[in-house]
C-alpha positions as CSV (number, residue, x, y, z in Angstrom):
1,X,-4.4,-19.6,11.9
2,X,-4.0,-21.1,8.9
3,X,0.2,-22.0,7.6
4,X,1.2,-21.3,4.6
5,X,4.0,-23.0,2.9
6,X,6.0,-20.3,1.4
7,X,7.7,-22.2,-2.3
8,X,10.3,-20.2,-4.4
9,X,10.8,-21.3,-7.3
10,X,14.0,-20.4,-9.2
11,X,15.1,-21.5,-12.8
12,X,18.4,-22.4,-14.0
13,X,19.7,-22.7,-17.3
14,X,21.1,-26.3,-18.1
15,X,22.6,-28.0,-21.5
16,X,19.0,-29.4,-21.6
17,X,16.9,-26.9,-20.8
18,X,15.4,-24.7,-18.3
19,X,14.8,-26.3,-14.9
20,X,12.7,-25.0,-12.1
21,X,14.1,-25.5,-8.7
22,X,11.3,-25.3,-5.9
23,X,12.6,-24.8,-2.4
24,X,10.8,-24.5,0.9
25,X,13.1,-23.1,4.2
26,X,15.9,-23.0,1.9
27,X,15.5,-26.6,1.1
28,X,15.4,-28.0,-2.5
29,X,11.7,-29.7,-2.7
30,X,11.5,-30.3,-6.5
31,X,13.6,-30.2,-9.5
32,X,12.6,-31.0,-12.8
33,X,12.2,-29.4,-16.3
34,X,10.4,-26.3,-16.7
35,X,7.8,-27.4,-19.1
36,X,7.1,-29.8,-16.3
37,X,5.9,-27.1,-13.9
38,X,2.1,-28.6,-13.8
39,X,4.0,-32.1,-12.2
40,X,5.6,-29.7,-9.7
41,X,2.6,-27.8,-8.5
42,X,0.5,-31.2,-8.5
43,X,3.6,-33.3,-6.7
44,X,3.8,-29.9,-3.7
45,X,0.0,-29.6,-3.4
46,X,0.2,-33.4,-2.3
47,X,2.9,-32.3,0.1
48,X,2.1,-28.9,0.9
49,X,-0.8,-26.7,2.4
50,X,-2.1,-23.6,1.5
51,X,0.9,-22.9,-1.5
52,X,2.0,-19.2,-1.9
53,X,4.3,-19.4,-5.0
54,X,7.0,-16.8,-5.5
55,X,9.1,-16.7,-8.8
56,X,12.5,-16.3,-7.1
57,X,16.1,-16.2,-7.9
58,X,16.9,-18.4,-4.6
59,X,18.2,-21.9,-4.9
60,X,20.4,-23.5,-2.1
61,X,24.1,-22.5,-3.5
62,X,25.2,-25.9,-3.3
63,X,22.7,-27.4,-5.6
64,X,23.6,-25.0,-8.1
65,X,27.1,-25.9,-7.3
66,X,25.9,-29.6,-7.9
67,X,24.4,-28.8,-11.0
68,X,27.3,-27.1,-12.5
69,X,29.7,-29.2,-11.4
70,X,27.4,-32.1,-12.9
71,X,26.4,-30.7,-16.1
72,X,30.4,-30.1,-16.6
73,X,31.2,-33.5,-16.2
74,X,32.5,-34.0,-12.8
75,X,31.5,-35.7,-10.1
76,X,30.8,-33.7,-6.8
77,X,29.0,-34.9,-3.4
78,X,25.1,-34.9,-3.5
79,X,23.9,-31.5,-1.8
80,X,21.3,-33.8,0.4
81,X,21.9,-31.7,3.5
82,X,20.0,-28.8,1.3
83,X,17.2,-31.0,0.1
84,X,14.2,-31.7,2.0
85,X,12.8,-35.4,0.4
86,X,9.0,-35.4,1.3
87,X,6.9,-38.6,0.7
88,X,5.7,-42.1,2.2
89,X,8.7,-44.5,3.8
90,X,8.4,-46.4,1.1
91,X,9.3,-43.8,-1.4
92,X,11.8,-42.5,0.1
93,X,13.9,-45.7,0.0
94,X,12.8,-46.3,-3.3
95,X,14.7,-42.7,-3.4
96,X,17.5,-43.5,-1.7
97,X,18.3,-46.9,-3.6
98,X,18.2,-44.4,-7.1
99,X,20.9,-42.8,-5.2
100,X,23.0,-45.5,-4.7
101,X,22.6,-46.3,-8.3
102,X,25.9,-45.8,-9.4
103,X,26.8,-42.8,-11.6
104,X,27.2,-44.4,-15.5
105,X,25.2,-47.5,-14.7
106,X,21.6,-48.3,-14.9
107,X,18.9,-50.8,-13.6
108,X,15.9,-51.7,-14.1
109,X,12.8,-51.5,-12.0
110,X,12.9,-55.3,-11.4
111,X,16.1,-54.9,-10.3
112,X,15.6,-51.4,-8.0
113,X,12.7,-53.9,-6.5
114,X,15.3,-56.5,-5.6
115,X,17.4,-53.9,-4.1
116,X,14.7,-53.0,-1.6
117,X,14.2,-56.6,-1.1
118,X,10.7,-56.5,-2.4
119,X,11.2,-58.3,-5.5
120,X,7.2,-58.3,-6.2
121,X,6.9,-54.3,-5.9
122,X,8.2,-53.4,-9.6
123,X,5.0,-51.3,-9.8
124,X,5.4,-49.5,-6.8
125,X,8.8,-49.1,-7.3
126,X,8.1,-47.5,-10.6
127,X,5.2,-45.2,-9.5
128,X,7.9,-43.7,-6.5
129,X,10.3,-43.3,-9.1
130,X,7.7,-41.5,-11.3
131,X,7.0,-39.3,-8.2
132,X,11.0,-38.4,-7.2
133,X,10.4,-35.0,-6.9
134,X,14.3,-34.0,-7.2
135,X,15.0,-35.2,-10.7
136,X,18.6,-35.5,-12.0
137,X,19.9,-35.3,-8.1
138,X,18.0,-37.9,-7.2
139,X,18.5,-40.4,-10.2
140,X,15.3,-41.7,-11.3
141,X,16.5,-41.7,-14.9
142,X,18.9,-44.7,-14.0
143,X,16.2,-47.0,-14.1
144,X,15.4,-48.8,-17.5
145,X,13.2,-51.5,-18.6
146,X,13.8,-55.1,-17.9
147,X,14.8,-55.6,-21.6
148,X,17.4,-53.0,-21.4
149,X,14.8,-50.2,-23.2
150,X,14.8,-46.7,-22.1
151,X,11.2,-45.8,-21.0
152,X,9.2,-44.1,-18.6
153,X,11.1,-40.2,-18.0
154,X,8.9,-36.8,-17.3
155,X,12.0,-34.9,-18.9
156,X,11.6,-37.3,-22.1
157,X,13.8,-40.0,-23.8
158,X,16.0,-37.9,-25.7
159,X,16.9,-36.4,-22.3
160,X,16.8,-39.6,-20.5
161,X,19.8,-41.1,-23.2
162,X,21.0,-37.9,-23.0
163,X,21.7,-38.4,-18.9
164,X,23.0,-41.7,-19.0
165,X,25.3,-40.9,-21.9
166,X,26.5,-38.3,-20.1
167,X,26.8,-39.9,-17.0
168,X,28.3,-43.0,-18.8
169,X,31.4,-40.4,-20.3
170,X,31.7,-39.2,-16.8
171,X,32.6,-42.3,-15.4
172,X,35.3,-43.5,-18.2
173,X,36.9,-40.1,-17.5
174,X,36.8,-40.7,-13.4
175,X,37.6,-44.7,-14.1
């Protein structure tokens, strides 16, 4: 018998554009920017067996609750309970130091490889955060070059600046 790994995908409607939310069980397993939707089929086929992709209006309520809440400019718990993070050990504390990234600030891959005590991993460090499959949740756009430049984003720059910016406002009004 072969499984299949049932994926909705949902889309929801955001000040930067239309993201797809992918979710497996009821559990967020990707988020990112519609246009981005080969990334998401290439990131779950690495994760996932045997796809059967349904266009869906299901999303777990309390990451659209996250999302509103976040694109309104206020701060609200991560939904994690509602997310299912799927990739090597090593990624996923590469993913959980961008969480602990706090809201309005940044660092830089050198820095994220400190974190993690791995000082010499700054490429590894950077190819995890390339693969974060739960973008804007899980901040991989928090991480800047060692200079201070913005780089490396799937969503793009513009949206990258556009993050932090927000994020930056968020936490003057919160301060």
């Amino acid at each position: 018998m072969t499984l299949i790994s049932k994926i909705d995908v949902a889309r929801y409607d955001s000040p930067l554009g239309t993201l797809s939310l992918a979710s497996v069980n009821q559990r967020l397993v990707h988020l990112d920017f519609e246009e981005n939707d080969d990334r998401l089929h290439l990131i779950s086929s690495r994760r996932f067996k045997n796809i059967d992709w349904c266009n869906s209006s299901f999303a777990p309520l309390s990451v659209l609750a996250w999302l509103d809440t976040y694109f309104a400019g206020r701060v609200m718990a991560l939904p994690m309970a509602d997310i299912d993070l799927r990739g090597t050990d090593f990624q996923k504390s590469v993913w959980q130091a961008l969480i602990e990234i706090p809201s309005g600030t940044h660092v830089s891959y050198g820095g994220l490889a400190a974190s993690l005590d791995n000082p010499k991993a700054v490429r590894a460090v950077a190819r995890a955060n390339a693969l974060n499959p739960v973008s804007i949740i899980v901040p991989c756009h928090r991480v800047i070059g060692a200079d201070g430049t913005l780089t490396g984003y799937a969503g793009g720059l513009a949206r990258k600046k556009w993050l932090l910016d927000h994020e930056a406002e968020m936490a003057r009004q919160h301060a």
